[in-house]
N, C-alpha and C positions, 0 to 999 in steps of 0.2 A: 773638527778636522784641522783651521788653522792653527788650533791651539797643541794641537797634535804634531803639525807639521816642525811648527817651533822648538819644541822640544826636541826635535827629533834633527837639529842642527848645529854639529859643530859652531860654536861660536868666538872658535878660538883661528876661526877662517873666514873666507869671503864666504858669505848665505848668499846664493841660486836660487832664485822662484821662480817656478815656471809652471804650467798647465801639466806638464809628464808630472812631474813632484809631487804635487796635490795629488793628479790623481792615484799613486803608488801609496800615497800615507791615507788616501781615503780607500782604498785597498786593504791595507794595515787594519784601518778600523773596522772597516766592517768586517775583518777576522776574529777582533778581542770582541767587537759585539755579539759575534757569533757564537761564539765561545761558552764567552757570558749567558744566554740567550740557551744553550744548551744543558748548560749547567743549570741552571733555575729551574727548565721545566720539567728535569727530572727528580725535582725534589719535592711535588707536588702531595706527595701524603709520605714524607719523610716527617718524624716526629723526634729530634736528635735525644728527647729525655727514654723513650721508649725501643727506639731502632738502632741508636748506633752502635757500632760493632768496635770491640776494643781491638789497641793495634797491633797486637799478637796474634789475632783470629784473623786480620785483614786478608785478602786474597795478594799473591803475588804481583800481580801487577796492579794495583792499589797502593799497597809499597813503596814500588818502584817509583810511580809518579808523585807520590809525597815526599821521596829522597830529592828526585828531580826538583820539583819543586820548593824544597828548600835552599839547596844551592842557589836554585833563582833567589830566591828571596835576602838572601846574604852579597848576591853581586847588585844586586839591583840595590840595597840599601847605601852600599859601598860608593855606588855611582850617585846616587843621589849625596851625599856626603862631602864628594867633591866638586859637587855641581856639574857633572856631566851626563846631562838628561838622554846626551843625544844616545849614551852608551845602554842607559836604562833601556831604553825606546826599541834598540837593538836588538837587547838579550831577550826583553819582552814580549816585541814580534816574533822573535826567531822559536822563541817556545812555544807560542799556540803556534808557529804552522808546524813544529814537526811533532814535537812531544803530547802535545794537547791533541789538535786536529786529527794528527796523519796518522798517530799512533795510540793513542789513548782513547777519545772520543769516539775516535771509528770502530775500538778492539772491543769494547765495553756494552756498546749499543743495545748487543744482542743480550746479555743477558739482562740489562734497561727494561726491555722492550717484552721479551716475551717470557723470561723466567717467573716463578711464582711470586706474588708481591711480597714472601715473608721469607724469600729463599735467604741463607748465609751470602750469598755471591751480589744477590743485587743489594742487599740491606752494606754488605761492605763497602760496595760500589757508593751506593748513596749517603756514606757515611764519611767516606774519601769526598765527593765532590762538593759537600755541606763544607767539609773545611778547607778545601781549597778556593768557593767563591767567595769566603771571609774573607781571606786574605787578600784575595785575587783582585777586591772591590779597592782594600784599605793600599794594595801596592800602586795600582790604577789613578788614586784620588787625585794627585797634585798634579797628575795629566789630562785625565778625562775625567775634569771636575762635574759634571753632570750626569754623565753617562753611569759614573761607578755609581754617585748616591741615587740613581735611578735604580740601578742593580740592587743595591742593599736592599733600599727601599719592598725588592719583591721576595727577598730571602725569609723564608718562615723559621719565627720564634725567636724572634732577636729581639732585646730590648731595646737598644738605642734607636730611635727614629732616621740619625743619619751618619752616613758611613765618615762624616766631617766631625762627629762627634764623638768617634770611638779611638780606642788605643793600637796602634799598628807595632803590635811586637813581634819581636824575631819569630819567625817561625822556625819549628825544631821537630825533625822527623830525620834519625840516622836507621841505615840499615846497614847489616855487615857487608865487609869485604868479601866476605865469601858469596853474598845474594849477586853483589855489585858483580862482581865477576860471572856469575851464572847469566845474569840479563844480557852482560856482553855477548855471550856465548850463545844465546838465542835469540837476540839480533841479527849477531853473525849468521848464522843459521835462516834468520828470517830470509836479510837481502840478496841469500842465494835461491832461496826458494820461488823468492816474488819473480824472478827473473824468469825460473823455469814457470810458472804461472801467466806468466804476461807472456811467452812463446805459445802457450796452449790459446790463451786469448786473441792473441793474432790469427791463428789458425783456424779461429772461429770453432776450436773443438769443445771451448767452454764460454760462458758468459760471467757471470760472477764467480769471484771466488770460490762463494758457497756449494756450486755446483761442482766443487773439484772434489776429490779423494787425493791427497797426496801422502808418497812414501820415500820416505828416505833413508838412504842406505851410509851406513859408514862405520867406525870402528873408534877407541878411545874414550876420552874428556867428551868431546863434545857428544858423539851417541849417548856414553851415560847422563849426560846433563840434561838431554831432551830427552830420555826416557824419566828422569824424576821430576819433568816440569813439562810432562808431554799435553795435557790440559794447556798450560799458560800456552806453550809455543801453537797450539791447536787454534787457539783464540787471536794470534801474535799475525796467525797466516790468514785467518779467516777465509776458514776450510770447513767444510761438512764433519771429514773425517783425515786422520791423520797416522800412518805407519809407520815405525821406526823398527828400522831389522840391522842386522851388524851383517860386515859382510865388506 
């Protein structure tokens, strides 16, 4: 965590240490741990010469987080490059809590967790997170020198013993213009929905998500983008069930 903290400070300023500090960057970690940590132990009978799913067949939001995370992968290089760790550290955290955490990890779970072990959806799922905790280890290393080659260390089927001894190449996953604009479109869609969701939760008319039916109504671009990716957005709201009518 100290070595965490360091990184994680302009140095082209006065450095502040305090007890709040520490604890916000031990915060930090134990979210990339988390992360970490999540990703490993769904790859428990993942066999990547037998399971993985090519990246044409991936599932849409499988995709989406390998585009995301590639961008990471090019600013975070960029920033190491000029020695501005604290900028790495930034982009870093800020992606496990929103794109990892809040949006990925939690969208995915369900088919993780209870779809068939040889389904298309999870075999994609776990074909996506095999190569993003490659990465995720070799981007990690020159901060959380321990932690990542601990991580390696439990990733199945790798040759190299440690994540100090392997090659950290660019990572490259592009998807079009036209996807990239669709995921907008049912985000968009999403943080309208979670709103009318968390009023129902207040009201105590619902508990989890899962317990909802939602339906939404409207006309256009965005109706027909959520009716050709009514699945993904289904998964996006973390809904039982989900209705889309024009109107």
């Amino acid at each position: 965590i100290v070595r965490l903290w360091v990184a994680s400070q302009d140095f082209r300023n006065d450095i502040i240490v305090s007890e709040e500090r520490i604890k916000k960057v031990a915060e930090a970690y134990r979210g990339i741990r988390n992360a970490l940590r999540y990703q490993l132990s769904n790859l428990y009978d993942f066999d990547p010469k037998h399971n993985s799913v090519a990246d044409e067949k991936l599932t849409g939001l499988d995709r989406w987080i390998l585009d995301a995370f590639a961008k990471l992968d090019a600013d975070v290089r960029n920033a190491f490059d000029r020695c501005e760790f604290h900028a790495a550290y930034q982009k870093i955290t800020q992606f496990v809590s929103v794109e990892l955490s809040a949006v990925y990890h939690d969208t995915v779970k369900d088919r993780l967790y209870t779809s068939p072990v040889n389904s298309p959806r999870r075999r994609s799922t776990q074909s996506t997170l095999y190569r993003l905790i490659q990465s995720f280890t070799k981007m990690l290393s020159p901060m959380l020198a321990f932690t990542a080659d601990e991580a390696w260390e439990s990733i199945p089927h790798l040759d190299s013993c440690s994540v100090h001894l392997s090659d950290w190449k660019p990572f490259k996953f592009d998807i079009s213009e036209e996807e990239v604009a669709n995921w907008h479109t049912l985000f968009a869609i999403r943080e309208r929905a979670l709103l009318a969701l968390e009023e129902a939760r207040q009201a105590k008319q619902i508990g989890k998500g899962l317990e909802a039916c939602v339906t939404l109504t409207g006309t256009g671009l965005e109706l027909e983008i959520g009716q050709a990716h009514k699945e993904d957005l289904r998964e996006l709201l973390n809904v039982s069930q989900l209705n889309l009518n024009e109107g």
